[in-house]
TORTOR-379452 format. One record per residue (C-alpha): residue number from 1; residue in three letters; chain; x, y, z. Coordinates in steps of 0.25 Angstrom, whole numbers, padded with zeros to 4 digits. Layout:
// residues N
(NUM, "ALA", "A", (X, Y, Z))
...
END
This chain:
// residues 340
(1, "UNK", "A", (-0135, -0179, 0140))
(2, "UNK", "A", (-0121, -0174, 0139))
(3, "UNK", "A", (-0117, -0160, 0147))
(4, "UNK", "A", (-0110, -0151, 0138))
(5, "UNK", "A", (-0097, -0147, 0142))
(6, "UNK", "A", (-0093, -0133, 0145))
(7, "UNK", "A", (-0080, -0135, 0142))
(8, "UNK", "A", (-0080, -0140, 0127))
(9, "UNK", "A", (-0090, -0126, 0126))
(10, "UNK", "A", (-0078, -0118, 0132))
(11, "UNK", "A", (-0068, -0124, 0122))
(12, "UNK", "A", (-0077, -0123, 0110))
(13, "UNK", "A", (-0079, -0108, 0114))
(14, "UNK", "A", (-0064, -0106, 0114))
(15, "UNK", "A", (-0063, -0117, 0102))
(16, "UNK", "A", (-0072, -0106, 0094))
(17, "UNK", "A", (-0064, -0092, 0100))
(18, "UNK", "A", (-0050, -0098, 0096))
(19, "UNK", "A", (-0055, -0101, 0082))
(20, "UNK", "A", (-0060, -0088, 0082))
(21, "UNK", "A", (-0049, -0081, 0086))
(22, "UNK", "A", (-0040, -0090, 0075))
(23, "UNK", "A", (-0049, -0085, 0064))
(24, "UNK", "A", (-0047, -0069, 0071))
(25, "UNK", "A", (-0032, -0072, 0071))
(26, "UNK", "A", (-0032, -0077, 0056))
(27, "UNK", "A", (-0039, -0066, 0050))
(28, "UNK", "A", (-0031, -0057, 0057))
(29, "UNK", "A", (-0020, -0062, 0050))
(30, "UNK", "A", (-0024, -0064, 0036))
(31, "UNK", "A", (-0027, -0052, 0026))
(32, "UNK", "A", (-0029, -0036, 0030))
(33, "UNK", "A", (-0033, -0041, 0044))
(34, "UNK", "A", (-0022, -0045, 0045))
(35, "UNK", "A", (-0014, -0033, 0044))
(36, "UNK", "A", (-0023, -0025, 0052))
(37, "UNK", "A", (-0021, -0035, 0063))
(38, "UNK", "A", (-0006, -0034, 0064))
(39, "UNK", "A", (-0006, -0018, 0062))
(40, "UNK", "A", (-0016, -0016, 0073))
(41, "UNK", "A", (-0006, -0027, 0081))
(42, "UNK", "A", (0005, -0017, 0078))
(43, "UNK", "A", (0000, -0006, 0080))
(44, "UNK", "A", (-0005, -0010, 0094))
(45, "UNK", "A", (0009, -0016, 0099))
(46, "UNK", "A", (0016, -0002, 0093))
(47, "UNK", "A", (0006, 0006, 0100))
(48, "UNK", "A", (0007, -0002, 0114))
(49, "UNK", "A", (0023, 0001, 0112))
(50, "UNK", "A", (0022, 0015, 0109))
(51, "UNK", "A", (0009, 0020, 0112))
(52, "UNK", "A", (0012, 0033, 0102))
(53, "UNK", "A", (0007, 0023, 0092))
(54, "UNK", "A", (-0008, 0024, 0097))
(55, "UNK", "A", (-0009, 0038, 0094))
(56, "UNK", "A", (-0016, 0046, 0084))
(57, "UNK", "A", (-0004, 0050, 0079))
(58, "UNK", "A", (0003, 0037, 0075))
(59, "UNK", "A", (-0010, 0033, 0068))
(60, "UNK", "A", (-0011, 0046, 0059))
(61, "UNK", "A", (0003, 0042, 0056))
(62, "UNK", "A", (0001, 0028, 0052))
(63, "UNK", "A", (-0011, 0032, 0043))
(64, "UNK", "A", (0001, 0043, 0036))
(65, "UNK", "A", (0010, 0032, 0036))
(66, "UNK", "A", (0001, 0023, 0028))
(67, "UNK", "A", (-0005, 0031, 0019))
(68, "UNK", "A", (0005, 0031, 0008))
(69, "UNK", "A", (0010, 0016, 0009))
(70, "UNK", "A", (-0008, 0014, 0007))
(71, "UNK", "A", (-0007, 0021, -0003))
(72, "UNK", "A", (0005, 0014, -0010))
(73, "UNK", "A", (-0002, -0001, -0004))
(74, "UNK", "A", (-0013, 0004, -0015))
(75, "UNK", "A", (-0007, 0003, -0026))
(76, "UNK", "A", (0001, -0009, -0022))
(77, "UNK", "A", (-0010, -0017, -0018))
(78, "UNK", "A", (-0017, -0014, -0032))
(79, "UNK", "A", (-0004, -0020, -0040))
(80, "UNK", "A", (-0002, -0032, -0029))
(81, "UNK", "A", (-0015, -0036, -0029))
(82, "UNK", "A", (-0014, -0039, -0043))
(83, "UNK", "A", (0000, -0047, -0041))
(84, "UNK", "A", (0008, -0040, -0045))
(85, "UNK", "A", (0018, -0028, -0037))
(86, "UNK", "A", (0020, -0014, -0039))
(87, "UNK", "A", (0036, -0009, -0036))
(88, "UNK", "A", (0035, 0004, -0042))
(89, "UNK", "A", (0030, 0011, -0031))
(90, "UNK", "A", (0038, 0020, -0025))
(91, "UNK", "A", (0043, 0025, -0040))
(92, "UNK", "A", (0028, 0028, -0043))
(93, "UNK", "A", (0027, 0035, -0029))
(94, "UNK", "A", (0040, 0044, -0033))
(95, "UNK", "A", (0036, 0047, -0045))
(96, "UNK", "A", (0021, 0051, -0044))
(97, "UNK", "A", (0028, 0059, -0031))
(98, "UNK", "A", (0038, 0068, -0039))
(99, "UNK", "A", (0026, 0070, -0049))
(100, "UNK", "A", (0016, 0075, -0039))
(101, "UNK", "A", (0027, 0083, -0033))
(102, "UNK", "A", (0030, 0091, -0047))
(103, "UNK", "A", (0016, 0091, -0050))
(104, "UNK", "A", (0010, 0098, -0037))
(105, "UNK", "A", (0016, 0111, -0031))
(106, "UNK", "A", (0028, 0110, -0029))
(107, "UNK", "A", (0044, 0116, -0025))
(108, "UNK", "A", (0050, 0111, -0039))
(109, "UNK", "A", (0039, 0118, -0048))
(110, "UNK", "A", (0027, 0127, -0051))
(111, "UNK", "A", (0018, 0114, -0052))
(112, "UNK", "A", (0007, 0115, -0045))
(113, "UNK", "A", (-0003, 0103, -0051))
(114, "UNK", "A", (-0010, 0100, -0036))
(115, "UNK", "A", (-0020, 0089, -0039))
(116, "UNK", "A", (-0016, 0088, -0054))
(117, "UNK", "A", (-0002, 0085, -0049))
(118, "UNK", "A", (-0006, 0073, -0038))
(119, "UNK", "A", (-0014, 0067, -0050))
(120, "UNK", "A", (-0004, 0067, -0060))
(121, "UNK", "A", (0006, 0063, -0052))
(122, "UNK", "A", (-0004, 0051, -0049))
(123, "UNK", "A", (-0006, 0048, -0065))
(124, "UNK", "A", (0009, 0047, -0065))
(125, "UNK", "A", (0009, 0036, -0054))
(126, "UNK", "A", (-0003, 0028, -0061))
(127, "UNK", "A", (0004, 0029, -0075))
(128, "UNK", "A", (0018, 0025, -0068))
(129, "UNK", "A", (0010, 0012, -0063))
(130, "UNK", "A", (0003, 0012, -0076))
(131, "UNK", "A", (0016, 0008, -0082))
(132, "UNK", "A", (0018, -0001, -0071))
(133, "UNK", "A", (0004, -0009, -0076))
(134, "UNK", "A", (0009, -0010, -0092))
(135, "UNK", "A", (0023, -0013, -0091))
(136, "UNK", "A", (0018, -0024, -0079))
(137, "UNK", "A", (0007, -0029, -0089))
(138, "UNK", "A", (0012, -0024, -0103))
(139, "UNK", "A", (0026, -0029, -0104))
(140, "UNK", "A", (0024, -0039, -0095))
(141, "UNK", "A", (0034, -0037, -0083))
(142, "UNK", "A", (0031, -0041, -0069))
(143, "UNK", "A", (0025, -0029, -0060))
(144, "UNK", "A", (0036, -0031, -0051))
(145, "UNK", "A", (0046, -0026, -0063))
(146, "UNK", "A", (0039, -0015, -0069))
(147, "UNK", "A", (0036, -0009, -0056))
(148, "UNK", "A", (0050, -0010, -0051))
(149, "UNK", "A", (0055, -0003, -0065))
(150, "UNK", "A", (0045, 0007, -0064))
(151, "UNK", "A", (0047, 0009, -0050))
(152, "UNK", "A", (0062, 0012, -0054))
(153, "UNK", "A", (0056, 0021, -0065))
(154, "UNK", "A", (0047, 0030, -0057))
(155, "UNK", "A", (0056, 0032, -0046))
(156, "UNK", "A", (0067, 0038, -0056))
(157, "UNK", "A", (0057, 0046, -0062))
(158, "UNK", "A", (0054, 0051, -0049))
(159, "UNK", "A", (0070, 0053, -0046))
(160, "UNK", "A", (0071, 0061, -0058))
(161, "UNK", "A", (0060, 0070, -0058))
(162, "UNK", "A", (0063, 0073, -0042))
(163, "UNK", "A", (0076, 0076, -0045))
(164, "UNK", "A", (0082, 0076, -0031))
(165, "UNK", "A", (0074, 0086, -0025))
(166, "UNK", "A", (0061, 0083, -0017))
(167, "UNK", "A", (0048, 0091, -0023))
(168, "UNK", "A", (0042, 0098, -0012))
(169, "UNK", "A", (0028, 0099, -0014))
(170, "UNK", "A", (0018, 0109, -0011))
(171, "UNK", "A", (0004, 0104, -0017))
(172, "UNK", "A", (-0006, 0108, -0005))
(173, "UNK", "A", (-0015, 0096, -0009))
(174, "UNK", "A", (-0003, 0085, -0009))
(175, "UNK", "A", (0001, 0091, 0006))
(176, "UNK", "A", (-0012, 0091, 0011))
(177, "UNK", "A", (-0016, 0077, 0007))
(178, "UNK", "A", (-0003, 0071, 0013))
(179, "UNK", "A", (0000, 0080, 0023))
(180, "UNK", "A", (-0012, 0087, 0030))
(181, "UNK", "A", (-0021, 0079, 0038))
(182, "UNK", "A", (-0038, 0082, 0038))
(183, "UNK", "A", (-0046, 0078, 0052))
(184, "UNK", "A", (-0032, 0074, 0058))
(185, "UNK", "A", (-0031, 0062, 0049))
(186, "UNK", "A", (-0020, 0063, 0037))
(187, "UNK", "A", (-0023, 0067, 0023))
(188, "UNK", "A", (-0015, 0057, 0017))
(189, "UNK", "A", (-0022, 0045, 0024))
(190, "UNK", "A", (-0034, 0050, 0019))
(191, "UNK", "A", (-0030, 0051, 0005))
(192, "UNK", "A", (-0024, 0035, 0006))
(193, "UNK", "A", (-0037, 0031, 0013))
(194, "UNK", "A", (-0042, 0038, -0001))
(195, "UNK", "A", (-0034, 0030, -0009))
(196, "UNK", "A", (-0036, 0017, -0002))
(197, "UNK", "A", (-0051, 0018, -0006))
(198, "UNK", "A", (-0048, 0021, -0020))
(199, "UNK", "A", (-0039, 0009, -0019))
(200, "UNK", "A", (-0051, 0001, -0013))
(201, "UNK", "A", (-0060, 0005, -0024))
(202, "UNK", "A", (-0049, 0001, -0036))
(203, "UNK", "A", (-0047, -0012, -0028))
(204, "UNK", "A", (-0063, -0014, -0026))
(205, "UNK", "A", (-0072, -0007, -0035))
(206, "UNK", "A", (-0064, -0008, -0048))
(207, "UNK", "A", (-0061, -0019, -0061))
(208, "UNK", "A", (-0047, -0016, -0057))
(209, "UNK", "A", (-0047, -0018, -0044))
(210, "UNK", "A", (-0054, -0031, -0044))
(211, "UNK", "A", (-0045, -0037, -0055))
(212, "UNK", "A", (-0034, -0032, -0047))
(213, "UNK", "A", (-0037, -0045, -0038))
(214, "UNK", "A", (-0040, -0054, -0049))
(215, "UNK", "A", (-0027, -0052, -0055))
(216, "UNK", "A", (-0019, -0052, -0042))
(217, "UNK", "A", (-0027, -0065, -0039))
(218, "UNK", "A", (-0021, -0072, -0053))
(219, "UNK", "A", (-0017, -0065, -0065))
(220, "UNK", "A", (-0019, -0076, -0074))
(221, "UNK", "A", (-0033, -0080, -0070))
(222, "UNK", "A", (-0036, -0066, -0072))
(223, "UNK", "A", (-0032, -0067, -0084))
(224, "UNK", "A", (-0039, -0080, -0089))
(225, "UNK", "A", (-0052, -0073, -0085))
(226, "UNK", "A", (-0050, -0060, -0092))
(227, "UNK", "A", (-0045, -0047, -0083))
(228, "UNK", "A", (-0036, -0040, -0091))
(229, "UNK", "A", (-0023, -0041, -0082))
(230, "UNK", "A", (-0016, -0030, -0089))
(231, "UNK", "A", (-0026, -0018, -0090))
(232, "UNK", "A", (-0028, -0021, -0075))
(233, "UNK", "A", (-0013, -0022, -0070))
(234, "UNK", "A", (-0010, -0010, -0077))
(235, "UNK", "A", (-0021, -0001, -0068))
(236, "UNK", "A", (-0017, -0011, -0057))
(237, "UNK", "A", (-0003, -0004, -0058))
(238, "UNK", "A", (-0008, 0009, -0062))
(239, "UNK", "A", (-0018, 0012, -0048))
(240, "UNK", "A", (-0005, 0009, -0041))
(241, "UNK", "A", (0003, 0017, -0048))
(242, "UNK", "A", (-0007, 0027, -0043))
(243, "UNK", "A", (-0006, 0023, -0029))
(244, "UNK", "A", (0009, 0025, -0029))
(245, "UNK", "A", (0009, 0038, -0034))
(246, "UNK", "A", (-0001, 0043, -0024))
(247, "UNK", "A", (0008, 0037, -0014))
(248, "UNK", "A", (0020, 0044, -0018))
(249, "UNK", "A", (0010, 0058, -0019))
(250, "UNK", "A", (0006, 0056, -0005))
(251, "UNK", "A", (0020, 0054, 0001))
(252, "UNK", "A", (0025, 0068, -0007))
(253, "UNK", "A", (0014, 0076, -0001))
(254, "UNK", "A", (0016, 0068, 0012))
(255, "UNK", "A", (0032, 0072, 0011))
(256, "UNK", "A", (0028, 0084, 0005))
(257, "UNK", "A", (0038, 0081, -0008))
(258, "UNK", "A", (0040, 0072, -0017))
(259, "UNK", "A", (0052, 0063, -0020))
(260, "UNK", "A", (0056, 0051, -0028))
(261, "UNK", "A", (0058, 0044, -0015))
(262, "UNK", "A", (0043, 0047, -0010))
(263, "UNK", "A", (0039, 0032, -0011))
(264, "UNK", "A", (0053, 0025, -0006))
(265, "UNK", "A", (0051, 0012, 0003))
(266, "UNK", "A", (0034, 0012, 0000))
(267, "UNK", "A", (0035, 0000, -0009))
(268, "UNK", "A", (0038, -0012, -0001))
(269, "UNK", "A", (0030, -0003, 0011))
(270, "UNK", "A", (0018, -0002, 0000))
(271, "UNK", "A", (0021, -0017, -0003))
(272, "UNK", "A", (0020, -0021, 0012))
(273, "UNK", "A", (0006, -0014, 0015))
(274, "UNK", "A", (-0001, -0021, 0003))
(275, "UNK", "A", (0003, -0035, 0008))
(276, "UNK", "A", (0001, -0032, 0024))
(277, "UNK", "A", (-0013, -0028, 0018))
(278, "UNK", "A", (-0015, -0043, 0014))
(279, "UNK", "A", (-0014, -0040, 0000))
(280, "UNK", "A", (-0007, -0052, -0007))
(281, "UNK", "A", (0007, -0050, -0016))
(282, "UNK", "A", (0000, -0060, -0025))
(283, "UNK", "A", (-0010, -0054, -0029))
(284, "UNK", "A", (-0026, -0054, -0027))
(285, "UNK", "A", (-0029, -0051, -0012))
(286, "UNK", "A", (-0028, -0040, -0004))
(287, "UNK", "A", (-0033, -0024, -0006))
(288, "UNK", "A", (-0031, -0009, -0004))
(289, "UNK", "A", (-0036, -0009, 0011))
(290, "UNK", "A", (-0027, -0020, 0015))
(291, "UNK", "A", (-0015, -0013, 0009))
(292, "UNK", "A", (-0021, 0000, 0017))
(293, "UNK", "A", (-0019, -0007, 0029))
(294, "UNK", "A", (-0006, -0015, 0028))
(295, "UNK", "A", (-0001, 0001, 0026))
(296, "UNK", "A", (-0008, 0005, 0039))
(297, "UNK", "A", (0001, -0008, 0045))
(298, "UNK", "A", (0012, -0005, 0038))
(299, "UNK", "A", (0011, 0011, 0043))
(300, "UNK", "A", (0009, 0004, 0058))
(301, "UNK", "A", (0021, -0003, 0057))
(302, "UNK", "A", (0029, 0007, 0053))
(303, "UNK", "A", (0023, 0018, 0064))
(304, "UNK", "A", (0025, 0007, 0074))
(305, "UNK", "A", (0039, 0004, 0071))
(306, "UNK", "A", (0043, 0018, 0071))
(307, "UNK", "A", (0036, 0023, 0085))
(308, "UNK", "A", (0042, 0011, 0090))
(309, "UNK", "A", (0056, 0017, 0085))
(310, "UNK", "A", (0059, 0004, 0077))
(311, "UNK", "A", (0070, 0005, 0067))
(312, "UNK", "A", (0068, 0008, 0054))
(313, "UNK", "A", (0075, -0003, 0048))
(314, "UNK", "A", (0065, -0011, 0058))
(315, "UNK", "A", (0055, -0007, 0052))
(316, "UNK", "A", (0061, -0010, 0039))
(317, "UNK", "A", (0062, -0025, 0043))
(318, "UNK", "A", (0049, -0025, 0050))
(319, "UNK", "A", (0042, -0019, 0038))
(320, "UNK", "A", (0050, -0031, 0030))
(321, "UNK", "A", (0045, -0040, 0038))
(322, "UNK", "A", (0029, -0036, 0038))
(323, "UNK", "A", (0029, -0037, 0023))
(324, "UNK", "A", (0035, -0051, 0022))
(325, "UNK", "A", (0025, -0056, 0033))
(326, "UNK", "A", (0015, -0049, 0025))
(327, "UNK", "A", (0018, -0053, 0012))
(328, "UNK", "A", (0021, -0069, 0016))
(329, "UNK", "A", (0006, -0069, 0022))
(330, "UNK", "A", (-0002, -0062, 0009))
(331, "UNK", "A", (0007, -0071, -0001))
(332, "UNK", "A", (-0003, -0081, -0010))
(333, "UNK", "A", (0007, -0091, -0011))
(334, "UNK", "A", (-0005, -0097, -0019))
(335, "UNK", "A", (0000, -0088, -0031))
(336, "UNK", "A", (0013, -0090, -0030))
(337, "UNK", "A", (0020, -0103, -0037))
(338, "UNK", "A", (0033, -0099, -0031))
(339, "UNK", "A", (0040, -0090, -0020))
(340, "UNK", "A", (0055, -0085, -0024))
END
């Protein structure tokens, strides 16, 4: 009878930890995990460079500094996971902003709407990104046009109806939801986390939400077996019509005016956090908590740089960078016959 060998039993221990450890490493990488994984690697090596990181503080902060980008990552993960894209943004943010800003007390006029105001500044963005859906689905003109036109058509809007002068708001409702804080934690984190479920339940308790995917995962297909690819497109683009212009509410009461400028440079930021999330440009995969946290890294990245004292046109080029690396590892090149 033969003696086993301690040695082959040693190797096939570390044989099954390595394979272990590869399949850990693998799933790090791939998906939400992912990006979780390289912002808690960030934020570890930030925070060993400059321990102010650590603190309470900087974490308050980082959840501030995510909460309208989230916001804006709603509405653009809706639009994306159904293939197409949404450049219209910050024109919608403007606008709904200068609305809500005449609607709710105010220093330009007597209007004192509180509530009412917020809500019909809110309709305003949904029909904005109504339009969006009927001339995408309608006229037949690729999302990427429509949006940019009407992007070009809110934002003047705004321009006009501002008239050079920021509106200083007074609504104590606005203020205390973006600027007060309740148990130490800010208002306007809350209110996002409250969005972001109303985001999950669209995504995964509706007929909407769920076709979202099936279109996203292959229009024509969706098609042959029957979804009726306009009416959906069309509240596709209208739920993130309504995420823009919540956006762009929050950051007047956050600045405490509003402006035509309120959502300049959240595009491509907005963008960025829907892909780091793991939710693909092609359409079909991905969701509203991976978009929450691909905000919360971008948020870490952003913190770190600057208590680091990094340039800001570092931070520019480092926030380039992120977004190519993350769009280059979400791509289905499956769905795509050819790359220009």
């Amino acid at each position: 009878m033969k003696e086993k060998n301690p040695n082959n039993k040693k190797r096939l221990n570390f044989h099954r930890l390595f394979s272990k450890l590869d399949v850990f490493i693998k799933l790090c990488l791939t998906g939400p995990l992912r990006t979780i994984f390289v912002g808690v690697v960030i934020y570890l090596v930030t925070g060993f460079l400059n321990p102010r990181f650590f603190t309470v503080r900087s974490l308050i902060l980082i959840a501030k500094q995510s909460s309208i980008l989230s916001v804006i990552g709603l509405g653009l993960t809706f639009v994306i996971l159904a293939g197409c894209i949404d450049l219209s943004v910050e024109g919608v943010m403007a606008i709904s902003a200068i609305a809500c800003s005449f609607l709710v007390s105010n220093v330009r006029n007597s209007n004192d709407f509180g509530l009412i105001g917020i809500f019909l500044a809110l309709l305003l963005a949904s029909f904005v990104g109504f339009l969006n859906g009927v001339i995408h689905t309608k006229v037949k003109i690729p999302s990427i046009i429509t949006t940019l036109g009407m992007w070009f058509i809110a934002r003047g809007t705004a321009v006009v109806l501002y008239g050079g002068y920021p509106i200083r708001v007074k609504d104590s409702l606005l203020l205390y939801l973006t600027k007060e804080s309740t148990l130490g934690f800010p208002n306007i984190s809350i209110v996002t986390l409250v969005m972001v479920i109303l985001a999950f339940f669209l995504e995964k308790f509706t007929i909407l939400g769920r076709y979202t995917y099936v279109i996203g995962g292959g229009e024509e297909k969706a098609k042959l077996a029957g979804v009726p690819i306009d009416k959906y497109k069309i509240g596709i683009f209208t739920i993130a019509g309504f995420f823009f212009g919540a956006a762009g509410i929050l950051n007047t009461g956050r600045i405490g005016s509003g402006t035509a400028r309120v959502g300049d440079g959240t595009l491509l930021q907005g963008i960025a956090a829907v892909v780091m999330g793991g939710t693909a440009l092609t359409g079909g995969t991905g969701g509203v908590f991976r978009t929450l946290i691909g905000a919360i890294t971008i948020a870490v990245v952003n913190n770190g740089m600057l208590i680091l004292g990094v340039s800001p046109y570092i931070q520019q080029a480092v926030m380039g960078v992120i977004i190519i690396i993350a769009v280059a590892t979400n791509l289905d090149r499956t769905k795509i016959s050819l790359l220009k």
